[in-house]
N, C-alpha and C positions, 0 to 999 in steps of 0.2 A: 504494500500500500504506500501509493505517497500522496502525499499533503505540499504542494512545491508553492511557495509565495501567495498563499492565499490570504485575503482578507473579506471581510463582509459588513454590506452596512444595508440599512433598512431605507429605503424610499425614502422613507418621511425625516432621513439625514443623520441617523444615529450610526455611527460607527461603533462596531462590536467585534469583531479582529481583526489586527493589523499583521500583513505580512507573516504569516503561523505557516514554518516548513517542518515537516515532518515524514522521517524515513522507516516505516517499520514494514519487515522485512516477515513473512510467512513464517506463522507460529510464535511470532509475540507475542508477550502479554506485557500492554504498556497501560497503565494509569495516565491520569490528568486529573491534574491541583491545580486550583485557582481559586481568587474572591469570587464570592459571590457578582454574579454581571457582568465575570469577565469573557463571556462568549463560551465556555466551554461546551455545554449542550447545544447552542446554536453550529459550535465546527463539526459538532457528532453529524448533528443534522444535514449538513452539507455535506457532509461523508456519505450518508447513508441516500440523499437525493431528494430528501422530504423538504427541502425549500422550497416556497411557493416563490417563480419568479417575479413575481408581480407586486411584492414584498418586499423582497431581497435582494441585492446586486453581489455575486459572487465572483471574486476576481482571481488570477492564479489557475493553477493546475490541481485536480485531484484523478489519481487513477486508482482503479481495486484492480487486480487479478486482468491486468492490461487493458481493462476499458474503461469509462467514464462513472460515476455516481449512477445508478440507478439500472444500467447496465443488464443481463443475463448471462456476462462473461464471469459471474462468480453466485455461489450462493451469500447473501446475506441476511444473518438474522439479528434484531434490536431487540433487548430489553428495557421496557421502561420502570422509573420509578414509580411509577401508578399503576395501579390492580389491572389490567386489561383482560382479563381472563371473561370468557362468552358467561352470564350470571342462568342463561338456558341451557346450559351443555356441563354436563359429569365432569370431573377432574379428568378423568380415562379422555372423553372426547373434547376437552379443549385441548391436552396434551397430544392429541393425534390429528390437532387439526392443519398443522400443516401438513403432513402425509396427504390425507383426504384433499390436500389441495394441489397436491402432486399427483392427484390418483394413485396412491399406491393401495392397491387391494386390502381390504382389512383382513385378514388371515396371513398378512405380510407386514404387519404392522407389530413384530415383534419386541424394537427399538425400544418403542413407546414402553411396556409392562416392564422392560429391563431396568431404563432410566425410573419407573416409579418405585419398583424395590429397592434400586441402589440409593434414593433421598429419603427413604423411610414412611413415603406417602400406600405403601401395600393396604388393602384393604379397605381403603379410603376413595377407590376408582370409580364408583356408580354413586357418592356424595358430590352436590353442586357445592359453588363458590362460598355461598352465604354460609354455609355445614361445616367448613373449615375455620381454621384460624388464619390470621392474617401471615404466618410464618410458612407453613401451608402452603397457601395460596404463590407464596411469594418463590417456594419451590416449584411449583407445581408451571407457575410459568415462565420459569428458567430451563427448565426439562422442556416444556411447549418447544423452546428455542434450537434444543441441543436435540430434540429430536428426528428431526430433518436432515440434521447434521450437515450445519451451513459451515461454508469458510471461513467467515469471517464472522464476529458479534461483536455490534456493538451495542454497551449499557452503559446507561441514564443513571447514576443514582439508585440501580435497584435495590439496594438495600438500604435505604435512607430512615424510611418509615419502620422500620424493625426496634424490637429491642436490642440490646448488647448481646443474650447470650443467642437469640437467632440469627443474629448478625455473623456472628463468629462459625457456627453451624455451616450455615449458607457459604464464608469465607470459604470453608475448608471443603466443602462439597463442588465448592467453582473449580478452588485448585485439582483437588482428583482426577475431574474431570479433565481439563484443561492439558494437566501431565499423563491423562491414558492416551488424544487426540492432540494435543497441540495444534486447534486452531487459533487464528490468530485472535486475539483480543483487544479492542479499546475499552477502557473502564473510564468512566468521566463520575469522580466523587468530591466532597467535601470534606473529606473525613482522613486527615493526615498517616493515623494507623493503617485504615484500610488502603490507602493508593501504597503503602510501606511495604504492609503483607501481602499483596497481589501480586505486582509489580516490577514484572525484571527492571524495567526501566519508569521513572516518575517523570512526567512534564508537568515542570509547573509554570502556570501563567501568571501574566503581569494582571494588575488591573484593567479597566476597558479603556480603551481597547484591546482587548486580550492580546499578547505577544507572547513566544516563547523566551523564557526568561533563563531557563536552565534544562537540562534533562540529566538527571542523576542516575545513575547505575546500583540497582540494586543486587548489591554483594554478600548476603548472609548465609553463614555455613549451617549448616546441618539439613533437616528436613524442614519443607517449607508447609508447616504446620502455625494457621493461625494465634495458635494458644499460647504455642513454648515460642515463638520468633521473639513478639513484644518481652521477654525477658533478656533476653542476648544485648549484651552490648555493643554487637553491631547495630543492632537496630535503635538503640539510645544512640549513638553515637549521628546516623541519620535522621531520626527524628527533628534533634535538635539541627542540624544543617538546614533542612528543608523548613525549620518553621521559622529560622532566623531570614530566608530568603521571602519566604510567606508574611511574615510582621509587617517587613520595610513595604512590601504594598500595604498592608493594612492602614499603617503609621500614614503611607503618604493617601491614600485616599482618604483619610477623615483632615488632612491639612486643610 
């Protein structure tokens, strides 16, 4: 995937990034930090093709899997930070509903029951949205995603709305996943531990208009297990870097 000298701003004059190049390379898993406003979910979106042109001016180059945003030359699938899951359709068949969108045969739809036993949702297949918990749910359409088994995903915040220890849960169920397939990933978070634990590599952005301000390499030994990482001192030792880079926006957008 690349991201080559893009920036974007809204009709109505609002500039929301400037100039944001980015090279990640098949089977990344990169993160994105930033303030609040600074364009982060707006670049997802222009990644993924969901700008309305009529809105947006998007300037620069982006390519997936050697064609443009929106493209057929690549599968891609989004997760957002809001519930999107059909509120008429079983866990079992929102989880299958991209297949069914691919026509693939239901008697071939094996993918789907694998990925619901391996998140712990078993048993739970013939209960709608509202029957679950919001932890649940927030699996259930993660797995939606990984069951098609797209190239590339990109997520919004999916775990924004969680508590801490579903958050961690879900952390550790991405990675699994992520280390049995290695597709590629962009993760676009607020949340400094989470872009830490994820994240071969961190982009963090400037205020808005969002710019690349740094991309840090994440180095931590052992198993990348969300529970035991946040003790390591490697990851204190990054913490603190990325939030002193993180402040100075903070510092200068409230000046």
């Amino acid at each position: 995937m690349t991201v080559d000298g893009v920036s974007i701003r809204f009709r109505k004059g609002v500039e929301v990034v400037r100039d944001v190049t980015l090279d990640i390379p098949s089977g990344d898993f990169v993160t994105i930090l930033g303030p609040s406003g600074c364009g982060k979910s707006t670049l997802l979106n222009a990644i993924a093709g969901l700008l309305d042109p009529s809105e947006c001016v998007v300037d620069g180059r982006i390519e997936i899997g050697g064609g443009p945003p929106g493209s057929r030359s690549i599968r891609l699938g989004y997760v957002f930070q809001r519930d999107t899951l059909l509120p008429w359709r079983t866990i079992l068949e929102n989880i299958e509903l991209g297949l069914e969108i691919r026509r693939v045969p239901r008697a071939e739809r094996v993918r789907a029951r694998e990925l619901i036993s391996l998140v712990g949702l078993g048993g739970f297949e013939q209960y709608y949205p509202h029957q679950v918990s919001g932890g649940m749910r927030q699996r259930a359409q993660l797995i939606r995603t990984l069951a098609y088994e797209p190239d590339v995903i990109l997520m919004d915040e999916p775990f924004g709305a969680l508590d801490a220890q579903n958050r961690m849960l879900l952390q550790a169920e991405l990675l699994r996943m992520w280390e049995r397939r290695k597709v590629t990933v962009v993760f676009v978070t607020h949340d400094l531990a989470e872009a830490i634990v994820l994240g071969q590599r961190v982009v963090v952005m400037s205020r808005r208009p969002g710019r690349v301000k740094t991309i840090r390499e994440v180095k931590l030994t052992g198993a990348r297990d969300p529970f035991e990482l946040r003790a390591s001192p490697e990851f204190t030792r990054l913490e603190a870097a990325v939030w002193a880079e993180l402040r100075d926006e903070f510092r200068a957008g409230a000046a």
